[in-house]
N, C-alpha and C positions, 0 to 999 in steps of 0.2 A: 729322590735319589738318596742312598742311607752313605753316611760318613766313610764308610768302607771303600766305596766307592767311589770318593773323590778324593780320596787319598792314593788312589792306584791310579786317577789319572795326570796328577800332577808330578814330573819326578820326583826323589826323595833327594837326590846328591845336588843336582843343579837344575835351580828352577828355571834359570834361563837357558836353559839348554836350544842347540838350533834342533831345528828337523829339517829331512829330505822332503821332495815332494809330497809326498805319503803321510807325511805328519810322523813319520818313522824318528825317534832320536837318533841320532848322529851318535859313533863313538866318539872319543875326545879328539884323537886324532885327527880326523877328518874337521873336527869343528873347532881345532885353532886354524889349520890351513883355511877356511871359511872367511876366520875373522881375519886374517891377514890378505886374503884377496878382497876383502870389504874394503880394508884399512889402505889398500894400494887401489882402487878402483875409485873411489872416494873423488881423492884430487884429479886422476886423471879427466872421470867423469868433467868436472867440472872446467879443466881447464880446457876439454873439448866445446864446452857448450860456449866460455868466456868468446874464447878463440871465435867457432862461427858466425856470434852474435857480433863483436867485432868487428866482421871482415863485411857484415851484410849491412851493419849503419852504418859505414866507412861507405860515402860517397863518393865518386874520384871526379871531377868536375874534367872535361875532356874539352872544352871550348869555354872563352867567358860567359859570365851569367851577371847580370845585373838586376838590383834591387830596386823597385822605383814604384813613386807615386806619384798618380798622373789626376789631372781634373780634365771633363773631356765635355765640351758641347758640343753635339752634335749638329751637323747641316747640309742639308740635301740641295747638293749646286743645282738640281736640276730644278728648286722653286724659285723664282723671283726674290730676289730680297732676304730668303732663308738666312744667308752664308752671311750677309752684312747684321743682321742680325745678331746672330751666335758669335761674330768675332766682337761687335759692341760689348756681350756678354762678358765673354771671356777677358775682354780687353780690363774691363772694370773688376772685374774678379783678382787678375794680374797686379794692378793697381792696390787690393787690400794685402798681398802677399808682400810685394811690397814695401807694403806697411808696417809689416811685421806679424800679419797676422797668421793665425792657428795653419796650416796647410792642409791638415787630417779634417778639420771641422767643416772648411773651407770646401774638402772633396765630399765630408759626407751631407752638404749643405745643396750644391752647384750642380754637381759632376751628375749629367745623366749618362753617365758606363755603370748600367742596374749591377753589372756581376762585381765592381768593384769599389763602390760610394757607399755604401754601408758599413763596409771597413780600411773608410777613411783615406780611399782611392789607392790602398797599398794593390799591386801589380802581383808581387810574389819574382822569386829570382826567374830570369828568364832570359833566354839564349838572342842572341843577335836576328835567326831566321825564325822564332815564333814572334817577334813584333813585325807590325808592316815599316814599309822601308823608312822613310822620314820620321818614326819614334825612333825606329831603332840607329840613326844615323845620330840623330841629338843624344838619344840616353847613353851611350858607348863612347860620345865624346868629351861627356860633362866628367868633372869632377864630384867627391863626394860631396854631399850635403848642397851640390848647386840645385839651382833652381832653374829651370829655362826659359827660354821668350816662349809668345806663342807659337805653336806648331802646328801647320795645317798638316791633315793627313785624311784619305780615302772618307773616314767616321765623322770630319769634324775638326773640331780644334780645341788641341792638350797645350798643358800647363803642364809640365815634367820634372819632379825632384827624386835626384839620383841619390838614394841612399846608402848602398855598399856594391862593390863590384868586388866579384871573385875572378879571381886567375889560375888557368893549368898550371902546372909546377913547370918553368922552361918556356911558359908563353912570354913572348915580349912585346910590348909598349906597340911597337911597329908591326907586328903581324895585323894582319886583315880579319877582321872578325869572320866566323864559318858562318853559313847560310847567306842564302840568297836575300834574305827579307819581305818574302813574299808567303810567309808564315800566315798571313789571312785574318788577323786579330791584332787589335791595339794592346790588348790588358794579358 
């Protein structure tokens, strides 16, 4: 390509000049209105995208949810001896908590609930009808950071430490928690 010819393709007056679709330069006119609907577009662009993103991780909690860590031995009433077994377990487990000890180490030491002893028997926040009835009667009544007795339920037998409870905006103390409790899972 000889010099002549890339001097005809770049403008002479303004290198930054905008172009139409065409690659066509714009007169001037037309390419200040451009940069002033740039220059107005810009923020609104943005305050659309803030706004959406906003309103979509803005969770709105509609019933309580509690946080909680459970230690859970499992035991099948229907074997001999199983059930006195797993409460021995647990009873002694109970006893090192106790004592002061770890609760997280504790779950990921004991607790055979495989979906949640791994990380340290944390539950994740959850509603009153995803636990079965007898978790979810104790964990809704504890306060933060308590720790529970034993808890026989359906799986077995928990050791429960509530760690935060959210509330709807307008729920009170006295309402009855939603769901039935028959949500079909401890964790």
């Amino acid at each position: 390509m000889s010099e002549d010819n890339k001097e005809s393709m770049v403008p002479k007056n303004n290198l930054n000049a905008a172009t139409d679709w065409d690659g066509e330069q714009l007169p001037v006119e037309p390419q200040r209105r451009f940069r002033w609907i740039a220059w107005l577009a810009v923020p609104v662009v943005i305050a659309v995208f803030v706004a959406i993103n906003y309103r979509a991780s803005r969770r709105e909690i509609r019933e309580p949810v509690v946080l909680t860590q459970h230690i859970l031995i499992k035991c099948d009433k229907y074997k001999p001896g199983d059930c006195d077994e797993a409460y021995a377990r647990i009873r002694e487990i109970k006893k090192k908590i106790d004592a002061g000890a770890d609760f997280s180490a504790l779950a990921r030491q004991f607790s055979e609930d495989e979906t949640t002893a791994a990380a340290g028997g944390y539950v994740g926040y959850t509603t009153y009808g995803q636990l079965v009835e007898e978790y979810a009667k104790v964990a809704f009544s504890m306060k933060e950071g308590e720790v529970s007795d034993i808890v026989q339920s359906s799986y077995g037998y928990h050791i429960i430490k509530l760690l935060s409870r959210r509330n709807p905006i307008g729920w009170k103390p006295d309402s009855k928690p939603v769901g039935s409790g028959n949500g079909g899972h401890s964790n």
